[in-house]
C-alpha positions in Angstrom: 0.0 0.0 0.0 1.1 3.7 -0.9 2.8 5.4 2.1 2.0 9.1 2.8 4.0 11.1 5.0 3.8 15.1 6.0 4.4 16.5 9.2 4.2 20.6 10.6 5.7 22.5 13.1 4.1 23.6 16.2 5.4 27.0 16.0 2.2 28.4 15.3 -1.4 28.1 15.1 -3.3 26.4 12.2 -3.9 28.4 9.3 -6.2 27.8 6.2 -2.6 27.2 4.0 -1.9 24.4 6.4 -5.3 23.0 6.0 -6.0 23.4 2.5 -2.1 23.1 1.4 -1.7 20.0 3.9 -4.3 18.8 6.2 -7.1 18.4 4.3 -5.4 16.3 2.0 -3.8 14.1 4.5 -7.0 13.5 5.8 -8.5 12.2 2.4 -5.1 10.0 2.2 -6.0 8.1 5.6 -8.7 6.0 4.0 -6.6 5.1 0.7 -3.1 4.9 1.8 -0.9 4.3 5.1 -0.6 7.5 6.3 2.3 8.9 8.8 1.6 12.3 10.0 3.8 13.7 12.7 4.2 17.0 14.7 7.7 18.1 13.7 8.6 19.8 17.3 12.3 19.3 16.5 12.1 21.7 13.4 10.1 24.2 15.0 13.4 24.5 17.7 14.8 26.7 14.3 12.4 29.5 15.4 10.9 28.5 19.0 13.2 29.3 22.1 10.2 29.2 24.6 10.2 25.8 26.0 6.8 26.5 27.7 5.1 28.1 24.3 6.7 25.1 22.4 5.0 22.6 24.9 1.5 24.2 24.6 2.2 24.7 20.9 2.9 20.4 20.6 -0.4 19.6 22.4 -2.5 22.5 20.4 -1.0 20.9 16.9 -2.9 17.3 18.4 -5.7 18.9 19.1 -5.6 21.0 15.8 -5.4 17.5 13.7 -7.7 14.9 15.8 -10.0 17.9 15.6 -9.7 18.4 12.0 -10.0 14.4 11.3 -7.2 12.4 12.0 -7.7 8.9 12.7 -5.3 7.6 15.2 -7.0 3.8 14.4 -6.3 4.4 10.7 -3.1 6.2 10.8 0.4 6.9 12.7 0.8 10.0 14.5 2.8 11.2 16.9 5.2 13.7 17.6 8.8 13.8 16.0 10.9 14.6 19.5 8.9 10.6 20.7 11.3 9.0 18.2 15.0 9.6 19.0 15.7 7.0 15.8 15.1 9.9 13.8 18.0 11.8 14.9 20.8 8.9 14.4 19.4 8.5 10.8 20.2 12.4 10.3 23.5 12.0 11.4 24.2 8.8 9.0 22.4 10.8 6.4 24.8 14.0 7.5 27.8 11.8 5.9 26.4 11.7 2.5 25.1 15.4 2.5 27.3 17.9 0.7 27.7 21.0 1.7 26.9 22.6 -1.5 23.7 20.8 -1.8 22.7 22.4 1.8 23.8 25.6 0.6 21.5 25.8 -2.4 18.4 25.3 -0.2 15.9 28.0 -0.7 14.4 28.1 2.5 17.8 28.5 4.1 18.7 31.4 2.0 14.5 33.3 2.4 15.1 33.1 5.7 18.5 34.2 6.4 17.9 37.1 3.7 14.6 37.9 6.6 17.4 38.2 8.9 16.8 35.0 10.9 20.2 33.8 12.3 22.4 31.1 10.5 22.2 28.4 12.6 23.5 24.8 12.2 19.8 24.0 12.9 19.0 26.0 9.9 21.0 25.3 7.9 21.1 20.9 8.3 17.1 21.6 8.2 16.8 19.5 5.0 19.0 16.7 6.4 16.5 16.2 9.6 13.7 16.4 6.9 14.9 13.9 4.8 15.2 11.7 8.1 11.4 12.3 9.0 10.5 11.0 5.1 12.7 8.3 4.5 12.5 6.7 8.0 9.4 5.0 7.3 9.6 3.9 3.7 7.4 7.1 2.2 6.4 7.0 -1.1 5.1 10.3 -1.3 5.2 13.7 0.8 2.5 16.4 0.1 3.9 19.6 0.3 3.3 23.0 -1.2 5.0 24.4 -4.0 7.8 26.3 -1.5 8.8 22.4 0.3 9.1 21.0 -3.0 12.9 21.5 -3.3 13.2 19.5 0.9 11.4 16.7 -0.9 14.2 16.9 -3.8 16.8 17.1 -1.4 15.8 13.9 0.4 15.8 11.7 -2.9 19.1 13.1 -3.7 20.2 12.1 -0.2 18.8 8.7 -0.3 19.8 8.0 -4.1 23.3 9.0 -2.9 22.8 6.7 0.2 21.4 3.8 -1.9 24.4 4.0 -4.4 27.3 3.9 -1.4 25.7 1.8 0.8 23.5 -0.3 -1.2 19.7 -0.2 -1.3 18.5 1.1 1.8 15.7 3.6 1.4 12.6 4.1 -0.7 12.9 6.8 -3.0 9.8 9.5 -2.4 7.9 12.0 -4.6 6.8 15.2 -4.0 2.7 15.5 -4.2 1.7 18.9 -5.0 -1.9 19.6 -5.9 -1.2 22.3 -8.8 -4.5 24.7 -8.0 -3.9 25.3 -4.4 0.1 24.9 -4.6 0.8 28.3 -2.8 -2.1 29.9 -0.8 -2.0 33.3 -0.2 -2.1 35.1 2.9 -4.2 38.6 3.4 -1.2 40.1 2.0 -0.8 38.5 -1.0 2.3 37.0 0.2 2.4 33.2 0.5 0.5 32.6 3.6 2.8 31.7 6.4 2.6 32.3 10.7 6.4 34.0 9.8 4.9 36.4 7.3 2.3 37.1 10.1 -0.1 37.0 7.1 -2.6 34.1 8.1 -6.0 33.4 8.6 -5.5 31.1 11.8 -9.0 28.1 11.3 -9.4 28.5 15.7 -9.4 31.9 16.1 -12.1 33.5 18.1 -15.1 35.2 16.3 -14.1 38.2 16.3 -10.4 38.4 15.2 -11.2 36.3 12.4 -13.8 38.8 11.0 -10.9 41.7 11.6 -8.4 39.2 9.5 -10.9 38.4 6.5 -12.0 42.0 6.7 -8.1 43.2 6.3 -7.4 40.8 3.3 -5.3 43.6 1.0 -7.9 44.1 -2.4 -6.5 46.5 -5.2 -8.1 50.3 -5.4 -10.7 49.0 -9.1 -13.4 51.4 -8.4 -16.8 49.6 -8.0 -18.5 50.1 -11.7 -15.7 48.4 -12.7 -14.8 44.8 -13.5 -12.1 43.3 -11.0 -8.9 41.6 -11.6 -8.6 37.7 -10.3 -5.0 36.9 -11.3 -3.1 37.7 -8.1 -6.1 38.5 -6.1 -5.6 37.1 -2.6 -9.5 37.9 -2.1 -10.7 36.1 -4.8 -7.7 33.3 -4.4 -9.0 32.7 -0.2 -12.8 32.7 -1.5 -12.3 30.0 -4.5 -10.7 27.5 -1.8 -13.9 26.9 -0.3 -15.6 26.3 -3.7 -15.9 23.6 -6.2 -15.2 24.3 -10.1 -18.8 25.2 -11.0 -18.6 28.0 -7.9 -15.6 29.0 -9.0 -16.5 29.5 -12.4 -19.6 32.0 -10.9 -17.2 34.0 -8.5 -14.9 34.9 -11.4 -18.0 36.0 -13.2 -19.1 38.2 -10.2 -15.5 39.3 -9.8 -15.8 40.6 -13.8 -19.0 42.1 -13.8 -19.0 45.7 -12.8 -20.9 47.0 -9.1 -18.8 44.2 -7.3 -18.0 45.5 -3.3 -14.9 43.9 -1.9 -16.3 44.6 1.6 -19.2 42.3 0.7 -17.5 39.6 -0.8 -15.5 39.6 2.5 -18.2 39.6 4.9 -19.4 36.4 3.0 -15.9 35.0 3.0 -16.0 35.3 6.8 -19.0 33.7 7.2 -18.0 30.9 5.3 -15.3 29.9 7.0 -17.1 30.6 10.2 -19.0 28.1 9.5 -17.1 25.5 7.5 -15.2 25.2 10.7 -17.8 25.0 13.5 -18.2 21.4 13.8 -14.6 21.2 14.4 -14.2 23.9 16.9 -16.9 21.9 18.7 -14.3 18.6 18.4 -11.6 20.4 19.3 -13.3 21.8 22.9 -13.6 17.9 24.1 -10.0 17.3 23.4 -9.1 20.2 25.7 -11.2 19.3 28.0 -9.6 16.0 27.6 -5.7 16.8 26.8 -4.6 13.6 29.2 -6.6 11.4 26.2 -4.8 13.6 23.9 -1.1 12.6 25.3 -2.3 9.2 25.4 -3.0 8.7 21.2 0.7 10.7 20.9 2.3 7.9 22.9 0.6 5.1 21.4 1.3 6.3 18.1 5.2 6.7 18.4 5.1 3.1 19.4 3.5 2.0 16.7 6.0 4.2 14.5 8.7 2.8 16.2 8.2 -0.6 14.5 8.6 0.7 11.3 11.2 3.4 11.9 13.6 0.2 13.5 13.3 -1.4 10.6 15.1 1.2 8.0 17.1 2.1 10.9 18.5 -1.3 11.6 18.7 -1.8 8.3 21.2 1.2 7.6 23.0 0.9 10.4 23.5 -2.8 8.9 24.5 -1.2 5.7 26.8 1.3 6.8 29.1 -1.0 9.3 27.4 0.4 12.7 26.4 -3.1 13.5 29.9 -5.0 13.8 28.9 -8.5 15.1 26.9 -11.0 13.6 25.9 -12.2 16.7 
């Protein structure tokens, strides 16, 4: 059976480019595919030096996902820092890693160029995310259009692997879904908690209507026909629609006496309400957060099966295991 693998860091809250860009997705995968779907708490040590907000941050990810759909009973999750095996794979992947290939990662260089520091962390990012994907055998990783380069960067490390060591690791694929590839934020920017562009999915009434309300729209007076191409408005709306809707907004977008501030106020109540039933979910699991530490456990132990057995298998491989007895 096809194995799915994606993970996220708990360095923020959920936002609708997780969900649609990620979430969503994996939750379709679950009842098709083995699906492995982890909270990558290690990663988010890059930008999280708050030991307390990184805690609270881990659970609220759980919640976020069970909320959202995940199937414990049809899938493995847990949280990346549960698996230690994770971390000795990086290092035996380390030693096939050049330094050039490292140095031409994009999302090392964006956020440098942001002024984040230039730490080891950040920069051997792609080494521990090649770990995560080839630890369990993953056949594909579902990623946005920006992680698509991580994902190239792992079969080069495991095709370079495989060829020294002999075959040792499955060779993954990137899955990008082509029309939601890069969702924007109210911005227009790529939506992202760093950008501080995002439309978090949990937020309270309120500050959700303020967020739709402040989506950035261009200054096309209203007897005019407005642009969609580049149009974070229009780009937000169309996620929540199927072809035949879409096909109707872009007419309402082209046909003159169209009010941004209405389209908005719809937009907010659409995802106001697309998301109730899971706020509801997601109040039970934090009134139940020791049930919630229970599914994390028992779901690193069933990862732990299969992460031993690519583990053992390269430490085989690679002389770590000296005896034969």
């Amino acid at each position: 059976m096809l194995r799915v693998l994606s993970g996220i860091q708990p360095s923020g809250n959920l936002h609708l480019g997780n969900y649609f860009a990620m979430i969503k997705r994996m939750i379709d995968y679950q009842e098709s595919s083995e699906l492995f779907c982890f909270i990558a708490n290690y990663h988010a040590l890059t930008s999280v030096n708050d030991p307390g907000l990184l805690r609270q941050k881990t659970l609220d990810a759980a919640m976020d996902f069970l909320a959202l759909g995940l199937d414990p009973k049809k899938s493995y999750f847990w949280v990346q820092s549960d698996l230690s095996e994770v971390h000795e794979l990086s290092w035996l992947l380390s030693n096939v890693t050049s330094m050039g290939l490292l140095e031409r990662s994009h999302a090392y260089k964006d956020k440098t160029a942001k002024g984040i520091v230039a730490t080891h962390g950040l920069f051997a990012y792609p080494v521990l995310m090649a770990a995560d994907i080839l630890l369990y055998g993953s056949n594909k990783v579902p990623v946005g259009k920006d992680q698509k380069q991580h994902v190239e960067i792992a079969r080069d490390i495991a095709t370079r692997f495989n060829y020294t060591f002999g075959e040792t690791f499955v060779i993954p694929e990137a899955d990008i879904e082509i029309d939601i590839a890069t969702i924007p934020g109210i911005d227009g920017q790529k939506m992202s908690k760093s950008y501080g562009n995002a439309i978090e999915i949990f937020s309270e009434e309120k500050a959700l209507r303020q967020r739709v309300m402040s989506i950035k729209t261009d200054s096309t007076p209203v007897d005019e026909p407005k642009p969609i191409k580049d149009n974070p408005l229009f780009e937000i709306y169309s996620l929540f629609l199927d072809e035949t809707g879409r096909e109707t907004l872009k007419e309402r977008f082209e046909t003159p006496g169209l009010r941004y501030g209405d389209i908005k106020k719809e937009l907010f109540g659409i995802i106001w309400e697309y998301f109730a039933p899971y706020r509801e979910k997601r109040a039970e699991y934090v009134r139940n957060e020791a049930d919630v530490v229970d599914i994390l456990r028992m779901g690193a132990n069933k990862t732990r099966e299969v992460a031993q057995e690519y583990l053992t298998k390269a430490r085989n491989n690679v002389g770590l295991n000296y005896t034969n007895y």
